[in-house]
C-alpha positions, 0 to 999 in steps of 0.5 A, a space after each residue: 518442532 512441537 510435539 503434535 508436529 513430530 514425525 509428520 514431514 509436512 513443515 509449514 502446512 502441517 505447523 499451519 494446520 496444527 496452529 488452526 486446530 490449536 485456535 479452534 480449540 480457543 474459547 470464541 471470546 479470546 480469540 476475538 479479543 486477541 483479534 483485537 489486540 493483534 489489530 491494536 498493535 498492528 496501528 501503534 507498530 505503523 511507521 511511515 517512510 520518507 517515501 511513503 510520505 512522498 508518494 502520499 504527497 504526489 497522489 495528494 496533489 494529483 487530486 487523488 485525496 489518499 489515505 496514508 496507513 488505512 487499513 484494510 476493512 477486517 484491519 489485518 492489513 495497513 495499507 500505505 496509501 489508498 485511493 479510489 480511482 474510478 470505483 476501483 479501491 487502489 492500495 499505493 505501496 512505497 516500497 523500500 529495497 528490503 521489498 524485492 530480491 537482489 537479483 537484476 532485474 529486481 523481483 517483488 518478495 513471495 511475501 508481497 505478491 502473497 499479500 497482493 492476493 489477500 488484497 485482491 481478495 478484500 476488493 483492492 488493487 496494488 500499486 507498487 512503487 519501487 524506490 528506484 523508480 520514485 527516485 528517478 520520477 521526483 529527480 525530474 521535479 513534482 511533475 514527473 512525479 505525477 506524471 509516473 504515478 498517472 503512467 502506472 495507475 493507467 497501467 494498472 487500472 487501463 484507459 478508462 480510468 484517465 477521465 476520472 485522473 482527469 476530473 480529480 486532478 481539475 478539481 484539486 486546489 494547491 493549498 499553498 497556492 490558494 493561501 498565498 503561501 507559495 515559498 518562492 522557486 515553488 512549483 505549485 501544481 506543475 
């Protein structure tokens, strides 16, 4: 422990507020400028999973038009995917195992349900798609796919958002479809 934390007991709150005391002692400009730098790296350090780019897919032929890695407006957060549905700014998050507990049933971390609130916060909604469910969802075909990520966004955002689901995906053209490019046993739209 640092030497301003001795003795204390209070562990992560008091590290926490030793850290803001230390910050707020920082000229203004070098804090901003390692803002920056902290946002910089944030965007090189982004990497995207099989299933994230599947999601991606599945909102994007939902006539959804996502966003995949936006960040949040202060650029403190990458969001795996992003769309608006209805007026309500929805974060798409593909989650991977290391995303919830090994107990059974599986729970999301502390960590992410912290960050969900920080989202809130910043005018989002999450949407957490679990591998399990994905891969039981696309097992079935591009459709069911679809299909679960309409369920859920209906869940998250409630009934009144299906007439814009609706609207989007009427106005969606399958760009393999429309350039005659469909690769045979392709399902287009289905």
């Amino acid at each position: 422990r640092g030497a301003g934390i001795k003795g204390r007991g209070g562990g992560k709150s008091d590290m926490r507020a030793a850290i803001e005391a230390a910050v707020r002692k920082l000229p203004a400009d070098l804090v901003a400028v390692a803002g920056e730098q902290w946002a910089l790296q944030a965007e090189r350090l982004a990497c995207v999973s099989p299933l994230q780019a599947d999601v991606h897919a599945a909102l994007a032929s939902m006539g959804l038009q996502p966003r995949m890695e936006c960040k949040t407006a202060d650029r403190l957060f990458s969001l795996d995917c992003c769309v608006s549905v209805g007026g309500a700014r929805v974060a798409v998050e593909a989650n991977g195992p290391t995303h919830y507990t090994c107990t059974q049933p599986p729970q999301l971390l502390g960590s992410y349900v912290l960050r969900d609130k920080m989202l809130q916060a910043r005018g989002y909604v999450t949407l957490h798609v679990p591998w399990w469910a994905w891969q039981e969802a696309a097992a079935q075909g591009p459709g069911a796919a679809r299909a679960y990520l309409r369920r859920e966004l209906l869940a998250l955002l409630g009934a009144q958002a299906a007439g814009d689901l609706d609207a989007a995906a009427a106005k969606y053209v399958d760009p393999m479809v429309a350039h005659g490019d469909a690769a045979e046993g392709y399902e287009g739209s289905s």
